[in-house]
VOBA-1610 file (N, C-alpha, C; in pm, whole numbers, padded with zeros to 5 digits, always signed):
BEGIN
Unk+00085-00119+00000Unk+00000+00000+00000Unk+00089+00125+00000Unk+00022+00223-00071Unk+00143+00355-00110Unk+00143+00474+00004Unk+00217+00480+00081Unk+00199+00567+00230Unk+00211+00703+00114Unk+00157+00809+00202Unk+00188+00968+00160Unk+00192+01030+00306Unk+00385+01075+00301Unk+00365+01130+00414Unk+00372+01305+00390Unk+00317+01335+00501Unk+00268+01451+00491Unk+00165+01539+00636Unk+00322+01524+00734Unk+00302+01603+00817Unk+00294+01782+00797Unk+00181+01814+00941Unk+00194+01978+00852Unk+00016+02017+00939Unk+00035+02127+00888Unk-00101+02190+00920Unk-00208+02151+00866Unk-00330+02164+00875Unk-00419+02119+00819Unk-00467+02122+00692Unk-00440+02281+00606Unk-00519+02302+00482Unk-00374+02164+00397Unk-00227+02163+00447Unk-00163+02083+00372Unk-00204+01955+00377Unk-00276+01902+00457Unk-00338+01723+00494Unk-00476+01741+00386Unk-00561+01847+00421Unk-00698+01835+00319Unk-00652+01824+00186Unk-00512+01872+00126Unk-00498+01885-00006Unk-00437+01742-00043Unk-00420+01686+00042Unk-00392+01533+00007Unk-00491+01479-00070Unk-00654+01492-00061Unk-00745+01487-00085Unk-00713+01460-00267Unk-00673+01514-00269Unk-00673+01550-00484Unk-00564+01452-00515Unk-00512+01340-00419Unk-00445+01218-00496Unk-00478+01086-00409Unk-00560+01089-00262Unk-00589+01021-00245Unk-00732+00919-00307Unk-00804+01011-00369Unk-00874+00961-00411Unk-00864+00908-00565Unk-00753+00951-00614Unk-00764+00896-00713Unk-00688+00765-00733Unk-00593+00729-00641Unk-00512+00621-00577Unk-00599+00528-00511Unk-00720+00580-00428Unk-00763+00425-00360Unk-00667+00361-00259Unk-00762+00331-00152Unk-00661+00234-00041Unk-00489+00269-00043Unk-00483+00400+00028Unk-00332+00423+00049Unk-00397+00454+00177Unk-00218+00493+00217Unk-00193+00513+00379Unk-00146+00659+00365Unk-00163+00711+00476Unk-00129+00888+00511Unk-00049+00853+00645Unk+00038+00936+00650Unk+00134+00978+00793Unk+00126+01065+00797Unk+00053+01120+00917Unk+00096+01293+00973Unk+00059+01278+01092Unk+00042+01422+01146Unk+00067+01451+01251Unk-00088+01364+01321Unk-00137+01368+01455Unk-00198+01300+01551Unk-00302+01376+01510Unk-00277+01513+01526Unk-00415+01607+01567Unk-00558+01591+01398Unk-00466+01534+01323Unk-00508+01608+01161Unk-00550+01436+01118Unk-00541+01313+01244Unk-00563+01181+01163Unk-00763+01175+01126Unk-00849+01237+01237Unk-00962+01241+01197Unk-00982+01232+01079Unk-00907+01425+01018Unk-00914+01448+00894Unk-00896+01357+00761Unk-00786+01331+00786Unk-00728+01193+00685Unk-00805+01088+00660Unk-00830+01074+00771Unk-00898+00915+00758Unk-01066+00936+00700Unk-01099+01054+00670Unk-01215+01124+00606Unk-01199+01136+00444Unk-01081+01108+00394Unk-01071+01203+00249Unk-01079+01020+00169Unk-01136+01038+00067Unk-01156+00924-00011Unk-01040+00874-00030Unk-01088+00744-00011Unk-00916+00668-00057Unk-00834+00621+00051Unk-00819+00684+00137Unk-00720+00680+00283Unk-00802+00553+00353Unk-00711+00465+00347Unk-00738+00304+00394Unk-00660+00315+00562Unk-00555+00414+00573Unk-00497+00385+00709Unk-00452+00528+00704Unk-00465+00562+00850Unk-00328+00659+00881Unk-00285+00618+01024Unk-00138+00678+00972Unk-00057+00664+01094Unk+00012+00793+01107Unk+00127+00760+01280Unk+00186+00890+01287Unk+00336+00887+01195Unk+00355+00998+01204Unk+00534+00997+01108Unk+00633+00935+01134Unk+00618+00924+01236Unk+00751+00837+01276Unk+00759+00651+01252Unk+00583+00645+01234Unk+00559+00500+01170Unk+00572+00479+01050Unk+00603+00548+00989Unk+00634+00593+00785Unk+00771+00532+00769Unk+00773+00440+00651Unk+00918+00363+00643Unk+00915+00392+00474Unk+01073+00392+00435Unk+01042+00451+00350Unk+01029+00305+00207Unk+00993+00197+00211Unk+00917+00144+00124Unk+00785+00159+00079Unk+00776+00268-00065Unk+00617+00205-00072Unk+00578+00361-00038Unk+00703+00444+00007Unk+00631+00601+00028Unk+00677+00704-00059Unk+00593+00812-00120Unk+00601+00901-00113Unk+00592+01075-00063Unk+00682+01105-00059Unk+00733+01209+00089Unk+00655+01381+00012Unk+00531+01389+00012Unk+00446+01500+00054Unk+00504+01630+00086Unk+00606+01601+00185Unk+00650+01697+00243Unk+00750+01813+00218Unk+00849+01704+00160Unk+00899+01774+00079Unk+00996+01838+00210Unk+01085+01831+00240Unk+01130+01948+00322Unk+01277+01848+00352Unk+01373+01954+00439Unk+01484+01873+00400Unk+01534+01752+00500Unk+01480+01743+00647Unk+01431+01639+00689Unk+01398+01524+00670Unk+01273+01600+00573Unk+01224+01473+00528Unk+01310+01393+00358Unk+01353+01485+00335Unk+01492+01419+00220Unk+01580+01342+00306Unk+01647+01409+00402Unk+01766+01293+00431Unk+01724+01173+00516Unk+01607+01208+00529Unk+01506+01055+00613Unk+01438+00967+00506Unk+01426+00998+00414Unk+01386+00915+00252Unk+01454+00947+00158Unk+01577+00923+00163Unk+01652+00924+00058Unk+01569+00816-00065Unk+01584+00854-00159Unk+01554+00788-00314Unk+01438+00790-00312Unk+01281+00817-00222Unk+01157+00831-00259Unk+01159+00941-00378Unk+01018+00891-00427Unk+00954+00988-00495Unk+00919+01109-00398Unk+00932+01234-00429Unk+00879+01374-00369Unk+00821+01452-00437Unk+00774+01561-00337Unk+00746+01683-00403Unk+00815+01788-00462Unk+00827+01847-00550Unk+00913+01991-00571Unk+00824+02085-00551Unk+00864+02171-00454Unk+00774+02265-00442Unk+00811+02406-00515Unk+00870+02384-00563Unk+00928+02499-00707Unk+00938+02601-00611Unk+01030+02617-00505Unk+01012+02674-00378Unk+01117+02878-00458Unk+01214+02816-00535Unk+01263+02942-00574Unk+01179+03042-00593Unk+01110+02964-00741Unk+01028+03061-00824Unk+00927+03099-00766Unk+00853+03017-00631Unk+00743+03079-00574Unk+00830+03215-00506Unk+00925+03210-00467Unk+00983+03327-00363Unk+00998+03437-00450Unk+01029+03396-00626Unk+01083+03503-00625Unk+00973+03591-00701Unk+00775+03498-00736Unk+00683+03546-00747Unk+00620+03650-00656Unk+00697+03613-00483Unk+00613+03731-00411Unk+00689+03834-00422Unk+00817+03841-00467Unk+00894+03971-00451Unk+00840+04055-00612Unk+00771+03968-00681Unk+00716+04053-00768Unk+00552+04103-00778Unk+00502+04042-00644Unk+00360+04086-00646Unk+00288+03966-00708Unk+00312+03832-00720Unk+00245+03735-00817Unk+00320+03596-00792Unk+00256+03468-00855Unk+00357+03354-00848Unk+00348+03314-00936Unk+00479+03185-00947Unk+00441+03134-01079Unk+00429+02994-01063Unk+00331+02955-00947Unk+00372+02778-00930Unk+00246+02731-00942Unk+00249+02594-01006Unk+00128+02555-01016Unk+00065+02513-00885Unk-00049+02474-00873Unk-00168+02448-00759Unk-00057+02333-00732Unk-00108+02356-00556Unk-00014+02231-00488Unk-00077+02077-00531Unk-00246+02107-00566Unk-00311+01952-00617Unk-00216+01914-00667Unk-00195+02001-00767Unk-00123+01946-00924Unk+00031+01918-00859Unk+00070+01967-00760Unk+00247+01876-00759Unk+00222+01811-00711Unk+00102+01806-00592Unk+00097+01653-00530Unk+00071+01519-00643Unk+00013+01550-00756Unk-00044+01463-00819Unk+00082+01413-00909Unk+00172+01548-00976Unk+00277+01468-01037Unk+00414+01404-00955Unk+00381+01406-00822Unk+00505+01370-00747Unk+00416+01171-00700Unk+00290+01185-00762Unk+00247+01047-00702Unk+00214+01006-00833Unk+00230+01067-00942Unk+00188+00961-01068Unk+00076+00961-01047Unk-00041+01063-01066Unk-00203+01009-01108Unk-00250+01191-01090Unk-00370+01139-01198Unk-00438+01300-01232Unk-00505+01308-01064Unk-00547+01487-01068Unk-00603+01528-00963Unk-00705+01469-00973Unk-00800+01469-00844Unk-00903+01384-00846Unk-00999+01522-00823Unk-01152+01477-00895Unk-01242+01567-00904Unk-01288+01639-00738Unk-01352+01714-00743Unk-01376+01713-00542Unk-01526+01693-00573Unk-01601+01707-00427Unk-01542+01694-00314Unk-01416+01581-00331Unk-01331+01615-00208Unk-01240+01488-00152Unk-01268+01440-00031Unk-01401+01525+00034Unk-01432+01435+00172Unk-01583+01458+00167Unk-01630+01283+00163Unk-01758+01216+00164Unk-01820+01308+00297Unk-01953+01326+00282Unk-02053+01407+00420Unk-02178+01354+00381Unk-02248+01313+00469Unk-02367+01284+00502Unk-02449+01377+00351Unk-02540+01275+00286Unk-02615+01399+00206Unk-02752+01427+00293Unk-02740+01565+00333Unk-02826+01648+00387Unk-02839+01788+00266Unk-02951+01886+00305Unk-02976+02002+00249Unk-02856+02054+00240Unk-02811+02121+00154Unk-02693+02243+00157Unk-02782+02384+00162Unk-02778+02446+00315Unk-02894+02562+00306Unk-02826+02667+00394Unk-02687+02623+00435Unk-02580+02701+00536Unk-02489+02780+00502Unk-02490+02888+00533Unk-02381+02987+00540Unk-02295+02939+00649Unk-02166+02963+00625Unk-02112+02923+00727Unk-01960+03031+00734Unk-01951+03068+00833Unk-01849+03199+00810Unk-01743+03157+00948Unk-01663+03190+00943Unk-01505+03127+00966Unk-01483+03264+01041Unk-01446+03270+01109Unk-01347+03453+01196Unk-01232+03415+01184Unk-01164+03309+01237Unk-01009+03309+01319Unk-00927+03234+01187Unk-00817+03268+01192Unk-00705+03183+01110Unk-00577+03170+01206Unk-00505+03103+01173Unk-00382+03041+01225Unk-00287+03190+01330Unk-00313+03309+01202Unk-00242+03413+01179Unk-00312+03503+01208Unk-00283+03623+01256Unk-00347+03755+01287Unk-00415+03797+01131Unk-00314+03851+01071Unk-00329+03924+00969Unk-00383+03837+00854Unk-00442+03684+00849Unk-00537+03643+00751Unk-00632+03590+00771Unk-00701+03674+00909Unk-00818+03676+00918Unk-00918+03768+00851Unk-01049+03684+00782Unk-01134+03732+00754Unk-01194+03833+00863Unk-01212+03981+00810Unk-01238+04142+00836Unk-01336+04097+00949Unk-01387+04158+01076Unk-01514+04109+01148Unk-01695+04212+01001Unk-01673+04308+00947Unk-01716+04375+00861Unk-01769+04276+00786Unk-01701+04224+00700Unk-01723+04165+00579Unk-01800+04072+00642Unk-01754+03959+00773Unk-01840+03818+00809Unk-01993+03869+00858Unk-02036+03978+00902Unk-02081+04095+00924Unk-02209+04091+00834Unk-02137+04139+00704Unk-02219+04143+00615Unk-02260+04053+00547Unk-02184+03943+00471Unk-02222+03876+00471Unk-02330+03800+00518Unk-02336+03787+00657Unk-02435+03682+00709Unk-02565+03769+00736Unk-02556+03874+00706Unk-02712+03969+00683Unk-02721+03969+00534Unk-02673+03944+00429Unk-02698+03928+00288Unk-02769+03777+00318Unk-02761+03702+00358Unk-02745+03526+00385Unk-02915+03482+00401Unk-03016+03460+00298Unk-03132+03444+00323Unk-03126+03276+00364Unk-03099+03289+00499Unk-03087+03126+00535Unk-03001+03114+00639Unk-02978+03003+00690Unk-02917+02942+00843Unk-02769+02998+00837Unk-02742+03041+00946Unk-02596+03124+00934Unk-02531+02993+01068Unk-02382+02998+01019Unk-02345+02901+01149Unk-02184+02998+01142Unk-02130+03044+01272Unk-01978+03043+01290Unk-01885+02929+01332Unk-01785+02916+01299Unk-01728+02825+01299Unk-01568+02840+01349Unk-01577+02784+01430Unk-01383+02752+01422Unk-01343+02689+01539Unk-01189+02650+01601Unk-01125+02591+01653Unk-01114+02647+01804Unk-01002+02554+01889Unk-00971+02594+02032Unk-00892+02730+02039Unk-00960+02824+02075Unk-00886+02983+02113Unk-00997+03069+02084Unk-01086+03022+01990Unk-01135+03122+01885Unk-01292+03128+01930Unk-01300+03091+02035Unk-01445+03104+02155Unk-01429+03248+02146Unk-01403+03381+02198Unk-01432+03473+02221Unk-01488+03545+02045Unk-01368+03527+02000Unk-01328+03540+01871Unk-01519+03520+01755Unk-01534+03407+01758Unk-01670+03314+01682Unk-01757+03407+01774Unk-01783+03385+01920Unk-01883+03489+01993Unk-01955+03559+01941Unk-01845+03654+01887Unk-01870+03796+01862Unk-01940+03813+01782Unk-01903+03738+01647Unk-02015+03764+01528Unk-02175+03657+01563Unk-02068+03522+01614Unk-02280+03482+01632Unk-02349+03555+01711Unk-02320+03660+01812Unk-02388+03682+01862Unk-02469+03826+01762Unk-02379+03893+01700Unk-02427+03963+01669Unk-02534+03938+01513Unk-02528+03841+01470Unk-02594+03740+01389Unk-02699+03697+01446Unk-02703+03676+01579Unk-02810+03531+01608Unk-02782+03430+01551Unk-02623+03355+01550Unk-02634+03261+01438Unk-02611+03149+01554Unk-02594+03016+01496Unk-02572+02917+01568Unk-02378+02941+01542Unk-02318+02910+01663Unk-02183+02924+01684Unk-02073+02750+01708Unk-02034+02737+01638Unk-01996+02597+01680Unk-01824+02578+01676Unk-01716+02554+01807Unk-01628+02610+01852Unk-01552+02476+01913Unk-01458+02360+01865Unk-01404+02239+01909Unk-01295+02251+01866Unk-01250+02153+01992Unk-01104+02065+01955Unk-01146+01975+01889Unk-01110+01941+01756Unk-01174+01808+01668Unk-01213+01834+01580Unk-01303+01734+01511Unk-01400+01782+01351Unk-01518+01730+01387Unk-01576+01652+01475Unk-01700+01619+01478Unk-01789+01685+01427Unk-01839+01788+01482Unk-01925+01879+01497Unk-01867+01981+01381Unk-01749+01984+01340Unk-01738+02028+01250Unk-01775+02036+01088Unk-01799+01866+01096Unk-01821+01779+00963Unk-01972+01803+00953Unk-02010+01825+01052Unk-02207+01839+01070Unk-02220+01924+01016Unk-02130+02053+01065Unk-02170+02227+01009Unk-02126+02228+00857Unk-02024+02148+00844Unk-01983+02154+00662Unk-02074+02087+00588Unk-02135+01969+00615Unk-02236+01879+00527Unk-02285+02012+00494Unk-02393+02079+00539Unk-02510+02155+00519Unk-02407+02282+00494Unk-02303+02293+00487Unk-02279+02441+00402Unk-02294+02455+00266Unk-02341+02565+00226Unk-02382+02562+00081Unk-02251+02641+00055Unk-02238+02806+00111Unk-02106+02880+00116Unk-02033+02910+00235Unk-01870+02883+00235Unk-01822+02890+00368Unk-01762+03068+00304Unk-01735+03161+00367Unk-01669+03284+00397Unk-01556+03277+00478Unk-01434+03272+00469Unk-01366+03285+00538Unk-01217+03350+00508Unk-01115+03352+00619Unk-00950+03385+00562Unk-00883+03264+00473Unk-00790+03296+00459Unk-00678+03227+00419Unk-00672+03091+00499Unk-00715+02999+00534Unk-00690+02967+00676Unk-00770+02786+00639Unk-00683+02693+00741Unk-00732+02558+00735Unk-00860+02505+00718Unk-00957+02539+00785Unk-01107+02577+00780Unk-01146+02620+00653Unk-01077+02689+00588Unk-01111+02699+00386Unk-01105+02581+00399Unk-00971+02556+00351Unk-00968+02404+00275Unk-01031+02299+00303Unk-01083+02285+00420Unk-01145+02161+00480Unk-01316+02214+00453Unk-01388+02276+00405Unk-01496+02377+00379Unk-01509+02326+00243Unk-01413+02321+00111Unk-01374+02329-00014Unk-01369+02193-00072Unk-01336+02119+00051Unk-01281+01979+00028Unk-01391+01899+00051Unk-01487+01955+00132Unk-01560+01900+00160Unk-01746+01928+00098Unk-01719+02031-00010Unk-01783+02023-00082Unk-01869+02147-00078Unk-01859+02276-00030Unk-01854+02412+00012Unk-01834+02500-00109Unk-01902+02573-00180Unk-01835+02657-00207Unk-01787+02772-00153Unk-01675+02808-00189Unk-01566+02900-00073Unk-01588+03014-00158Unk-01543+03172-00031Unk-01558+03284-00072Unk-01462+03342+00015Unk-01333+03320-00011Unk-01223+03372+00104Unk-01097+03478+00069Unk-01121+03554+00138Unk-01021+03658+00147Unk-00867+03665+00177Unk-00833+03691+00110Unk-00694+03715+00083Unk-00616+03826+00097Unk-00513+03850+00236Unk-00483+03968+00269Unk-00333+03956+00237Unk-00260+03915+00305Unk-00105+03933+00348Unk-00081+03805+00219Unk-00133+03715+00157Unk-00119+03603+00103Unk-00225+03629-00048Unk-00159+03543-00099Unk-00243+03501-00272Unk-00348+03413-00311Unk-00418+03377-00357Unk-00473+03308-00387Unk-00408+03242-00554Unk-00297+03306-00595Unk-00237+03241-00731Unk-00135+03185-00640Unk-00108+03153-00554Unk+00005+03079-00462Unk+00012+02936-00445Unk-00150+02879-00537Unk-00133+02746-00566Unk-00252+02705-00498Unk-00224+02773-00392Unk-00353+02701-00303Unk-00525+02655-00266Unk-00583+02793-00330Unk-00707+02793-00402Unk-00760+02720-00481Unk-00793+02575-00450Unk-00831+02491-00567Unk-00974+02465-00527Unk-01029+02562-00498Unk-01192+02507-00478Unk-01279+02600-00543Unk-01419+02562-00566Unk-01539+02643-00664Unk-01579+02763-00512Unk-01575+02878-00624Unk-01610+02985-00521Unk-01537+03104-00610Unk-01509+03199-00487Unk-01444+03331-00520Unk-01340+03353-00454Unk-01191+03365-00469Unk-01115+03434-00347Unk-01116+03576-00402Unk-01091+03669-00309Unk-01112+03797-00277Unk-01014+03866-00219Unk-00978+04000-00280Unk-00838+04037-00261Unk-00841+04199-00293Unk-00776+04243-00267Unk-00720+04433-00288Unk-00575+04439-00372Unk-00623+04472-00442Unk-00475+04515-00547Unk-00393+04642-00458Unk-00323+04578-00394Unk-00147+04681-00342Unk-00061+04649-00367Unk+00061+04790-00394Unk+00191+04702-00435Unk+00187+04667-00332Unk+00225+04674-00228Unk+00324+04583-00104Unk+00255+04418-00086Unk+00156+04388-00132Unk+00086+04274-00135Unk+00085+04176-00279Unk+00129+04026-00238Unk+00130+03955-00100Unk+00224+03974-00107Unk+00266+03974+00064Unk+00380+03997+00175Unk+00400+03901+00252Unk+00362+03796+00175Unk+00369+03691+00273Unk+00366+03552+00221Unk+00438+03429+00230Unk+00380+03325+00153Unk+00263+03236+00240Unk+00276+03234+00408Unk+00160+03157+00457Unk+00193+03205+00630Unk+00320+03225+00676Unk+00310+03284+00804Unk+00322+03388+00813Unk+00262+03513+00884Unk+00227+03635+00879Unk+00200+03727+01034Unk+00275+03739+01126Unk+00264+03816+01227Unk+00182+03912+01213Unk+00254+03979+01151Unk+00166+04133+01140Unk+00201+04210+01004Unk+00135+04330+00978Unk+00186+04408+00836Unk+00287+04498+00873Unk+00346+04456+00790Unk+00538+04542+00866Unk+00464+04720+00809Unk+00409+04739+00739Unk+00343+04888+00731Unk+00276+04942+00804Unk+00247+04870+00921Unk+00209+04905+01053Unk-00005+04949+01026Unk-00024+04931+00896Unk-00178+04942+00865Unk-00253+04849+00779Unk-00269+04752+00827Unk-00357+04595+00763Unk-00475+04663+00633Unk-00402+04720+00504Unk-00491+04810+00445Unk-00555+04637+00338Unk-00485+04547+00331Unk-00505+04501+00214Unk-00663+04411+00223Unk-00713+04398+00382Unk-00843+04364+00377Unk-00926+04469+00405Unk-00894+04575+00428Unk-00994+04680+00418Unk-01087+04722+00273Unk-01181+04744+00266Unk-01328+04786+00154Unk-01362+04656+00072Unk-01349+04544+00166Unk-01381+04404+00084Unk-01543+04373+00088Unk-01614+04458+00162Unk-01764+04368+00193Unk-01839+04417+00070Unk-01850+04497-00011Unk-01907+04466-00103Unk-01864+04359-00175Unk-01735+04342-00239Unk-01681+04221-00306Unk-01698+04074-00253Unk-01699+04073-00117Unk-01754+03941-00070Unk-01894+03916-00101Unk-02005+04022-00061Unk-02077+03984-00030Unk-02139+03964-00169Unk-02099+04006-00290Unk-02129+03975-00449Unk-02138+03841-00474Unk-01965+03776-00399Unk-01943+03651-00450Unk-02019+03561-00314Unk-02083+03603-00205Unk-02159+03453-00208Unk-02298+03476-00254Unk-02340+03571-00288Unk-02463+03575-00355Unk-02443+03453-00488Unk-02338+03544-00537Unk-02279+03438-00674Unk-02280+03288-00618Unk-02243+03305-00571Unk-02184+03135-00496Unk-02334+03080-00478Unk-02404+03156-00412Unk-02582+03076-00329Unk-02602+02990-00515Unk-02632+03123-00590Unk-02705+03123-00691Unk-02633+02966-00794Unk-02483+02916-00820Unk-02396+02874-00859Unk-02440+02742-00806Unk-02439+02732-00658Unk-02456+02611-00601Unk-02580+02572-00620Unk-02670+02652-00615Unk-02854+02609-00662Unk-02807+02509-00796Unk-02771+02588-00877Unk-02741+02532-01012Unk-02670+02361-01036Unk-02654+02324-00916Unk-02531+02219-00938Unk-02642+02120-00965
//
């Protein structure tokens, strides 16, 4: 059976998604917190942790240099890591979608999405995201705001451990239903029934996207031509030079004024209208 290892944060485990399924019955290695996830995406027959990954039979995801001198002679990824660097110093990139290297580093086309099976229920949910990993690629509190008063239908907030105060704020000011775990349980419930997720840059996209969502996410300090954006929807963005300034970790805006998500709520709130109307259509 063909392991893919591929420790890492979460939106990098959901994008496994676009070769596990087209492979069938493989194995995933990553990290502990992200095996739920895995063991959700079509195809994934086992996961384990990394350190149980031998290198017969694997290909190394990861790509990083670790993980080279720990699998010497596997198949890998290239993450065309130059030319992406030297795309942000020009305002742009030039690398293809990570689907697509995952797919030519495993030998098989991307696989169509969804990549993670959900209960078929109604898709009748808005579902809007606040928190990301990062300060500065969080979706605006404005835009989630508006959005979910454009939203003729069930509004839900969503996100992870920290982001209780954070989610609060807008369900409350929504009346929406708020749903806030360590885990995916309850997470996978709120995604079945999303029709459009709204959100940042942030793990919660991809797992939203992957799971069969159309996405409407904003893009501040980061790109959406950075490869990563492989789902039906809209990403959403402000043309500045100084932007993107960032390839995925992001403290703060060294300009000392977070301008590049500022005057986005009309533009969001276009594309999930677009999005409601798009997904009716499917």
């Amino acid at each position: 059976m063909l392991t893919l290892y591929r420790p890492g944060r979460l939106g990098d485990v959901v994008l496994l998604g676009a070769v596990t399924a087209s492979l069938g019955a493989c194995r995933v290695a990553t990290d502990a917190r992200y095996h739920d996830v895995a063991a959700r995406l079509v195809g994934v027959a086992e996961v384990v942790e990394p350190r149980e990954a031998h290198r017969a039979g694997l290909v190394d995801l990861q790509g990083s240099l670790s993980s080279f001198v720990r699998f010497l002679g596997v198949p890998r990824v290239h993450k065309r890591s130059v030319r992406r660097r030297l795309g942000l110093g020009r305002g742009g990139f030039l690398r293809s979608s990570v689907a697509s290297l995952y797919a030519e580093a495993v030998g098989v086309p991307v696989a169509p999405l969804p990549w993670i099976r959900l209960p078929e229920v109604p898709r009748d949910t808005l579902v809007l995201v606040p928190g990301a990993a990062w300060e500065p690629k969080r979706a605006p509190h404005d835009v989630l705001l508006a959005a979910g008063r454009a939203w003729d239908g069930p509004v839900t907030v969503l996100g992870g451990p920290g982001e209780e105060r954070l989610c609060g704020e807008v369900g409350e000011a929504l009346c929406a239903e708020v749903v806030v775990e360590r885990g995916y349980a309850r997470t996978f419930e709120v995604l079945a029934r999303a029709a459009v997720t709204v959100s940042g840059d942030t793990g919660l996209m991809h797992l939203a996207g992957a799971s069969g969502s159309r996405v409407v996410a904003v893009f501040g300090p980061t790109s959406p031509r950075d490869g990563f954006f492989v789902y039906p929807g809209t990403p959403v963005e402000r043309a500045l030079p100084c932007r993107p300034c960032a390839l995925h970790r992001v403290e703060r805006c060294h300009l000392g004024r977070q301008a590049c998500t500022e005057g986005l709520v009309e533009a969001v709130v276009r594309g999930v209208l677009q999005s409601s109307v798009s997904g009716s259509e499917r």
